[in-house]
C-alpha positions in Angstrom: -24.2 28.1 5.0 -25.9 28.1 1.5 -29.1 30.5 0.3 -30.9 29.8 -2.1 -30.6 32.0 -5.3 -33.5 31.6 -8.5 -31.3 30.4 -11.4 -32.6 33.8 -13.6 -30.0 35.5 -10.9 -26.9 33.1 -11.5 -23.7 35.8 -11.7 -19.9 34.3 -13.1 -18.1 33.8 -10.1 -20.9 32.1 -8.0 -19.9 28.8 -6.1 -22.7 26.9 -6.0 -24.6 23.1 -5.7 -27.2 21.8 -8.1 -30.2 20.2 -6.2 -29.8 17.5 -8.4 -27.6 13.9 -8.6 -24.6 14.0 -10.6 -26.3 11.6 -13.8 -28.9 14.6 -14.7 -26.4 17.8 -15.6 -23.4 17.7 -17.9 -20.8 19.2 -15.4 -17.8 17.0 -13.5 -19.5 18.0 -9.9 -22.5 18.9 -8.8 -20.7 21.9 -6.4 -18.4 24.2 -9.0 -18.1 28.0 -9.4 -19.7 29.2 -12.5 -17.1 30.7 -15.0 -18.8 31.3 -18.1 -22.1 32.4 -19.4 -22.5 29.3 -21.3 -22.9 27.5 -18.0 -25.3 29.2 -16.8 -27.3 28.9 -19.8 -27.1 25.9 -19.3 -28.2 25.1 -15.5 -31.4 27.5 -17.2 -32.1 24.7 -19.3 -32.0 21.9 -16.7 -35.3 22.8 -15.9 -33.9 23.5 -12.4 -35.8 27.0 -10.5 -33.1 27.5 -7.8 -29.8 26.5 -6.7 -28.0 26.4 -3.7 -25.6 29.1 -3.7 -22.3 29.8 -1.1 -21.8 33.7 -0.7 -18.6 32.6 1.3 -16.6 30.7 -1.9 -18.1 32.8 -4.3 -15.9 35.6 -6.6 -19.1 37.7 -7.8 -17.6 39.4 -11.4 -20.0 42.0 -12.8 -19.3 42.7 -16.1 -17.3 45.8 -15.6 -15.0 44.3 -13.8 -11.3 43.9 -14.7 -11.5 40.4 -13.7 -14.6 39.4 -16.2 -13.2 38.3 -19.0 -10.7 35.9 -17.5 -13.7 34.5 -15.5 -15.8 34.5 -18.8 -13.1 32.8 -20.2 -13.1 29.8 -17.6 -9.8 30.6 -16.1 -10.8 32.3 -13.3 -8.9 30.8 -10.0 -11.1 28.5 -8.4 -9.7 30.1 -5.0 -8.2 34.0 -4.3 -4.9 33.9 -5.5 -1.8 34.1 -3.2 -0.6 38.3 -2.8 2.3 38.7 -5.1 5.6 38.6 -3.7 7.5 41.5 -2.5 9.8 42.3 -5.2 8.2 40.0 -7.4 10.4 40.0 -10.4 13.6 40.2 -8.8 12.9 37.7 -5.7 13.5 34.4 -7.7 13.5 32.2 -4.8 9.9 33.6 -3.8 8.7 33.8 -7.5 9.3 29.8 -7.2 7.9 29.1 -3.8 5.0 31.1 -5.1 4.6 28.5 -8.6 5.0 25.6 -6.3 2.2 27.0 -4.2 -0.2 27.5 -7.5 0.8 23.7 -8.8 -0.1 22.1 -5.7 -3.0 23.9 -5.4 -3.9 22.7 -9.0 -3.2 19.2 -7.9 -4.9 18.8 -5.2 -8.1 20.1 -7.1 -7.9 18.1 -9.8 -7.5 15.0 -7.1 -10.4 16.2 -5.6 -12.5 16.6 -8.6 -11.6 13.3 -9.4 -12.2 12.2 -6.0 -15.5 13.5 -6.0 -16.8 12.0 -9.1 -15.5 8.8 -8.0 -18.1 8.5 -5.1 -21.0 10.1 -6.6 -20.8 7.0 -8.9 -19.9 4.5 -6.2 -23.2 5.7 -4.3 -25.1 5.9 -8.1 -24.0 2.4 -7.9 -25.2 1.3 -4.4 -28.6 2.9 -5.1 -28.7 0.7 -8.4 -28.1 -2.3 -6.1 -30.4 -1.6 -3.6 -33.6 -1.1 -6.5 -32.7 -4.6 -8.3 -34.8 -6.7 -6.3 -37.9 -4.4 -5.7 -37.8 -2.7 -9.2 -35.8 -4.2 -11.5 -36.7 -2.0 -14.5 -35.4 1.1 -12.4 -32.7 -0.2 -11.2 -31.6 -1.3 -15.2 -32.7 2.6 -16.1 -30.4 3.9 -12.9 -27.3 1.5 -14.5 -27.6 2.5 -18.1 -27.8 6.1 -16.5 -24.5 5.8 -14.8 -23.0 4.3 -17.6 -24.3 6.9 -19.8 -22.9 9.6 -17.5 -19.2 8.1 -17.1 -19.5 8.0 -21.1 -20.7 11.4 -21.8 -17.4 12.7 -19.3 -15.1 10.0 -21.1 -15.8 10.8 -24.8 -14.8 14.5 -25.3 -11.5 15.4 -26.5 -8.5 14.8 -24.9 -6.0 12.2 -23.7 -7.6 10.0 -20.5 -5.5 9.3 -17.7 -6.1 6.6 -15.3 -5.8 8.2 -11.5 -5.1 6.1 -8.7 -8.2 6.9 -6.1 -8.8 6.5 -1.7 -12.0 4.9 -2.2 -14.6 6.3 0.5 -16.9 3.2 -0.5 -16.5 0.5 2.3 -19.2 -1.3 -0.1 -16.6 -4.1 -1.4 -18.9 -5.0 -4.2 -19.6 -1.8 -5.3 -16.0 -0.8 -5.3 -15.1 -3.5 -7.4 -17.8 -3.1 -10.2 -17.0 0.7 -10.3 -13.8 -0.3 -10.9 -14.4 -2.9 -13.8 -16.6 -0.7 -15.5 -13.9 2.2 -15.7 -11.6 0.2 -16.5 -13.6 -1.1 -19.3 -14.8 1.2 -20.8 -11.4 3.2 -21.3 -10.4 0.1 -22.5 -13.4 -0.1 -24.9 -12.9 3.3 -25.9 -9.1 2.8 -26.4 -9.8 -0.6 -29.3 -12.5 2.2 -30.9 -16.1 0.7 -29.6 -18.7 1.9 -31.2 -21.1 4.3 -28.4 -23.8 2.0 -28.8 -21.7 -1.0 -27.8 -19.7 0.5 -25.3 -22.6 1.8 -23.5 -24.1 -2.0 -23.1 -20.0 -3.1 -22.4 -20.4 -0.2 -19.5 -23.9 -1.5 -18.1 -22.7 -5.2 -18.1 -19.1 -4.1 -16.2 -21.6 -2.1 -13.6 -24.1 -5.2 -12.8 -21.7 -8.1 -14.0 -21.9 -9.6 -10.4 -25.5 -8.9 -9.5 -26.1 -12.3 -9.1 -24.5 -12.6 -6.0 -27.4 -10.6 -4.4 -29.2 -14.0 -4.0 -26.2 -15.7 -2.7 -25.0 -15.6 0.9 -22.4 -13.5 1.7 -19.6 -16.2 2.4 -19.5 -17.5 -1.0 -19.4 -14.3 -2.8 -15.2 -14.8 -3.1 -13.6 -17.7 -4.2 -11.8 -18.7 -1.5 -8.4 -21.7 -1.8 -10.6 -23.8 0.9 -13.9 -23.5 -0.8 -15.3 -27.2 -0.8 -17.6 -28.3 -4.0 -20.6 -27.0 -2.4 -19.5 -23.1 -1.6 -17.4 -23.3 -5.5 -20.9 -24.6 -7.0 -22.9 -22.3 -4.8 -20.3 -19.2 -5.9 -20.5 -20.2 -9.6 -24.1 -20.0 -9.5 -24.0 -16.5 -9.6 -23.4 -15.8 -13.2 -27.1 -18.3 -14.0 -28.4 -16.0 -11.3 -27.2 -12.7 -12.6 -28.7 -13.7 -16.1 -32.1 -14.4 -14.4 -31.9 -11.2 -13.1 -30.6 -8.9 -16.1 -33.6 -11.1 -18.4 -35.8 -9.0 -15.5 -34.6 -5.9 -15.9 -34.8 -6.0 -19.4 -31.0 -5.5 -20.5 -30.2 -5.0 -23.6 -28.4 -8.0 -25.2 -24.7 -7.0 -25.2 -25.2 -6.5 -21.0 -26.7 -9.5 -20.8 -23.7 -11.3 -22.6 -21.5 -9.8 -20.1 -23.5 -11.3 -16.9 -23.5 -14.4 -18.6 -19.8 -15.0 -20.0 -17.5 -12.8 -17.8 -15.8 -16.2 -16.5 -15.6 -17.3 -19.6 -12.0 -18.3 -20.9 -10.4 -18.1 -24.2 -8.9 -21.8 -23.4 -12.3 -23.2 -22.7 -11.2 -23.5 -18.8 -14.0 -21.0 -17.5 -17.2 -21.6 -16.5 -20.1 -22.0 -16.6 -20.4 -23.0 -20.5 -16.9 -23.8 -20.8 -16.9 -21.9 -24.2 -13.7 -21.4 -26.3 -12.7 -17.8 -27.7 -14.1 -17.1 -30.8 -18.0 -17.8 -28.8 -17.3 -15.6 -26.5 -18.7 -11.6 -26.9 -16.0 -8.8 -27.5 -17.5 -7.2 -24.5 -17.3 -10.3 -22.0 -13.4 -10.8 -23.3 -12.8 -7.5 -22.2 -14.5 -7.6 -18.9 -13.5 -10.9 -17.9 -9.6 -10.0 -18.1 -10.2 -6.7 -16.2 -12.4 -8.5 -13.5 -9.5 -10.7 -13.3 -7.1 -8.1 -12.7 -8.7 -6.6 -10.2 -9.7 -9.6 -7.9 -6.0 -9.9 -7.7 -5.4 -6.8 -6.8 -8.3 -7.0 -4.2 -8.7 -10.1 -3.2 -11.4 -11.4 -0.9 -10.8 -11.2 3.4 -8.7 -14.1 2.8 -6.9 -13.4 -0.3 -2.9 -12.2 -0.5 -3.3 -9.1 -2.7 -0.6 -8.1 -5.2 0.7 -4.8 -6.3 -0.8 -3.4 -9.9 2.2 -4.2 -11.4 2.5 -7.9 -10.3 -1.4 -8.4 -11.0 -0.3 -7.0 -14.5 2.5 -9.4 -14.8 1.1 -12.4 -13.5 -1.7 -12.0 -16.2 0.9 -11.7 -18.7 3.0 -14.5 -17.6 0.8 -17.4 -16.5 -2.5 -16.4 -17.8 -2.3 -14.8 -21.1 -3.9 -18.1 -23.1 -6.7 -17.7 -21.1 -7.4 -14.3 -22.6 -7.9 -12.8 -26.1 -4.3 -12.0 -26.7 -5.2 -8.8 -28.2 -7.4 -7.4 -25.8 -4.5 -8.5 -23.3 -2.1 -7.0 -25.1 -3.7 -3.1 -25.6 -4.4 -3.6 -21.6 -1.5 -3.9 -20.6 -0.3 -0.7 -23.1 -3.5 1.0 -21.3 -2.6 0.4 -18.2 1.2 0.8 -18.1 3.6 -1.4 -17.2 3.5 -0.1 -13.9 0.0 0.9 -13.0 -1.6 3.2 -10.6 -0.7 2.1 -7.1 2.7 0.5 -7.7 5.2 1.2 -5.4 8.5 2.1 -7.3 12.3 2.6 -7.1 13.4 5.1 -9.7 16.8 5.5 -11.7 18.1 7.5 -8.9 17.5 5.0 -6.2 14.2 7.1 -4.8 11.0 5.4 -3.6 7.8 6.3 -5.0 4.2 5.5 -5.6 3.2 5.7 -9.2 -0.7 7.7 -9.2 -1.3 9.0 -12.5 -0.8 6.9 -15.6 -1.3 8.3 -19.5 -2.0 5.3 -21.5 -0.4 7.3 -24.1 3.1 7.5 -22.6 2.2 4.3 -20.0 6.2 4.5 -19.0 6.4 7.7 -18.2 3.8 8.1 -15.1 2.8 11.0 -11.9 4.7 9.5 -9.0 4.5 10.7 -5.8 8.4 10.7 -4.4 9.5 9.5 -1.0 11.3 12.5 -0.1 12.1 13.7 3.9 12.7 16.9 3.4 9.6 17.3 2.0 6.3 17.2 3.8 3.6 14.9 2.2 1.6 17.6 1.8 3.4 19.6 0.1 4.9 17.1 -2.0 4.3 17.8 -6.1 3.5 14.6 -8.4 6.4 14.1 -10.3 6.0 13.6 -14.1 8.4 11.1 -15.5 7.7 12.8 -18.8 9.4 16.1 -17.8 12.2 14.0 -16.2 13.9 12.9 -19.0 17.3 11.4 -17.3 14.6 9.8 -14.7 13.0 6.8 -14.8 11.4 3.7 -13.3 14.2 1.3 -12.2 11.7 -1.4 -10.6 8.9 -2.5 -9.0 8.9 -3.5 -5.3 6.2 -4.7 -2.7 4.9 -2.6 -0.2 6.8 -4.4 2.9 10.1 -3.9 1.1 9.7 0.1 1.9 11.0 0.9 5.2 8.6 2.4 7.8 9.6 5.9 7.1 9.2 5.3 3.4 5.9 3.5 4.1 4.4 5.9 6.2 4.9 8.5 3.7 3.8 6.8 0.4 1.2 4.9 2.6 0.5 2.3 0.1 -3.6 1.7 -0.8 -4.8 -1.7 0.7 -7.4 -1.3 -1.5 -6.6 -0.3 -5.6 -9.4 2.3 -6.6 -9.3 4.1 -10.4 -10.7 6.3 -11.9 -10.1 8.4 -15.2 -9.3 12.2 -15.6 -8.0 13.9 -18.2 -4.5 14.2 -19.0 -4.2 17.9 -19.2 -0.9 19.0 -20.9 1.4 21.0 -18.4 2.0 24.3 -19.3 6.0 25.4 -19.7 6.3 27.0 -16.3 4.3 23.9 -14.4 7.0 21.8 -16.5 9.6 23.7 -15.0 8.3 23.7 -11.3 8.3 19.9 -11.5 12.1 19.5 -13.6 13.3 21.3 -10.1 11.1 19.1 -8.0 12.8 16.1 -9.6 
């Protein structure tokens, strides 16, 4: 159970909560062990008086300690560290079993991290929604919050990775706009958007459906046996959105998203009909990712297709519809085998690609079908550190066989998120080159 500790008496090593929601502090979570002075400095300055503080996770390091200044230093393990080995040194079999134990452990609290911030935005989100009618201003101050806040974590330095996520958001909607905006925005910062714009590009992705508030549920997916009532009635909700961003006072480059993201570079979209070059940078970009993933997650009716044949099928049949550019550095984002595709590799293996660099987008995290491994246990594999290893091909989920399928388990539902791509250190390489 958690005290309560006055923030003047914050020690490194303390695990603790901020009583506050994830868009008012600078930190990935809200929960975290404190490793360095400077963040305590700055939770002082959040204008916070207490925290919520857990003796039980907690490493308390006073400065005398031995163990200070690798805390200080923000390396501190964020759990006790396994006992070393008897015989460590000469026992190379433990030695390994030990680095496997440390690079899961790493994994699956990076996933988690991830994890988390993914639903503190998807309930950001929902709040956001559920303010639009009653106070529209708020509700437009909550958005450009959010989009501020996903922003602030994607700007810093470093390479981004796109992570495929287990949404815990049953709120179709939601998921889907979290998952435009993400997308959009690493795609916005990838062609070099200026802050300014991208925050409005971000805002727009976030609220580019909020039309359909004022539309009855059964029309909010195009469905093959809509008559011309329920296609009018679902088209309606881009005039409607527009009505409703002019009343929470959006800024302009928002607004242009609400109102053209069905617009099409050939002139086929709707509801203008407007050709490329009259169509905002923003709403080109968020049109082809909204695109993308309404194939991927299709409405109750809809047949959903893998990542990689959404990605192909925009390429193939749909790519005069978009601006061929944007198109193009999408598809170099995303890889050509995106988060969530199920995969055969070189060596005949089946595996599930989760991670994806868009700097190296062939050379993904997969997760390996492998029996003699428990899937808990199991480490990504990076292509990257497996040279001879590759992707051979893409297949669909009901290709796998049950065993295969049971251990990959295959998302019904495609949720992203971005992390960074930290580079792996030479003995993390190494644990994954014998994992391969």
């Amino acid at each position: 159970m958690p005290c309560t500790i006055d923030v003047q008496d914050l020690k490194l090593g303390m695990f603790i909560r901020l009583k506050t929601g994830w868009l008012s502090h600078p930190f990935p979570l809200s929960s975290f062990r404190i490793t360095s002075a400077e963040q305590i400095v700055v939770i002082r300055g959040l204008g916070l008086k207490t925290v919520s503080w857990y003796p039980e996770k907690s490493e308390v390091v006073e400065p005398s300690s031995p163990g200070f200044g690798r805390l200080a230093a923000g390396t501190g393990p964020a759990t006790a560290p396994d006992p070393e080995p008897a015989g460590a040194g000469g026992d190379e079999t433990q030695r390994r079993a030990l680095q496997r134990r440390e690079l899961l452990g790493l994994q699956r609290r990076a996933l988690q991290q991830c994890q988390s911030q993914y639903d503190e935005a998807a309930q950001a989100l929902q709040q956001t929604c559920a303010l639009a009618s009653a106070r529209p201003r708020e509700a437009a101050q909550q958005a450009q919050a959010l989009a501020a806040a996903m922003l602030e974590k994607m700007l810093g330095d470093g390479e981004l990775c796109i992570r495929l996520l287990s949404s815990a958001c049953n709120d179709r909607a939601a998921a889907h706009a979290l998952n435009v905006a993400v997308i959009s925005l690493l795609m916005g910062r990838t062609i070099g958007m200026p802050e300014a714009e991208l925050l409005e590009l971000g805002t727009g992705a976030l609220l580019h459906d909020i039309g359909k508030l004022d539309l009855p549920l059964r029309v909010h997916m195009p469905e093959g046996g809509f008559g011309s009532t329920e296609l009018k009635a679902y088209r309606d909700h881009v005039a409607l959105g527009v009505a409703r961003g002019r009343r929470m006072e959006l800024p302009a480059g928002a607004l242009a998203v609400l109102a053209q993201h069905h617009e099409l570079g050939d002139g086929s979209g709707f509801p203008e009909r407007l050709p490329l070059d009259s169509i905002a940078p923003a709403a080109r970009l968020v049109a082809l990712v909204n695109r993308y993933d309404n194939l991927c997650n299709p409405g109750p009716r809809g047949s959903a297709l893998t990542p990689h044949e959404a990605v192909s099928t925009l390429f193939a049949q749909n790519r005069g519809q978009f601006d061929m550019a944007i198109l193009s550095g999408f598809i170099r984002m995303m890889g050509v085998y995106p988060a969530g595709s199920v995969v055969q590799l070189t060596d005949d293996r089946f595996a599930l690609v989760m991670q994806v660099n868009s700097s190296r987008p062939l050379k993904p995290r997969v997760l390996v079908y492998d029996p003699g491994v428990p899937r808990d246990e199991a480490l990504l594999l990076d292509l990257e550190q497996a040279p001879d290893l590759g992707i051979r091909r893409s297949l669909a989920p009901s290709k796998l066989s049950p065993a295969a399928a049971a251990y990959l388990a295959p998302r019904q539902r495609v949720g992203y998120y971005f992390d960074l791509a930290e580079p792996l250190k030479e003995e993390e390489a190494a644990a994954l080159s014998e994992a391969s």
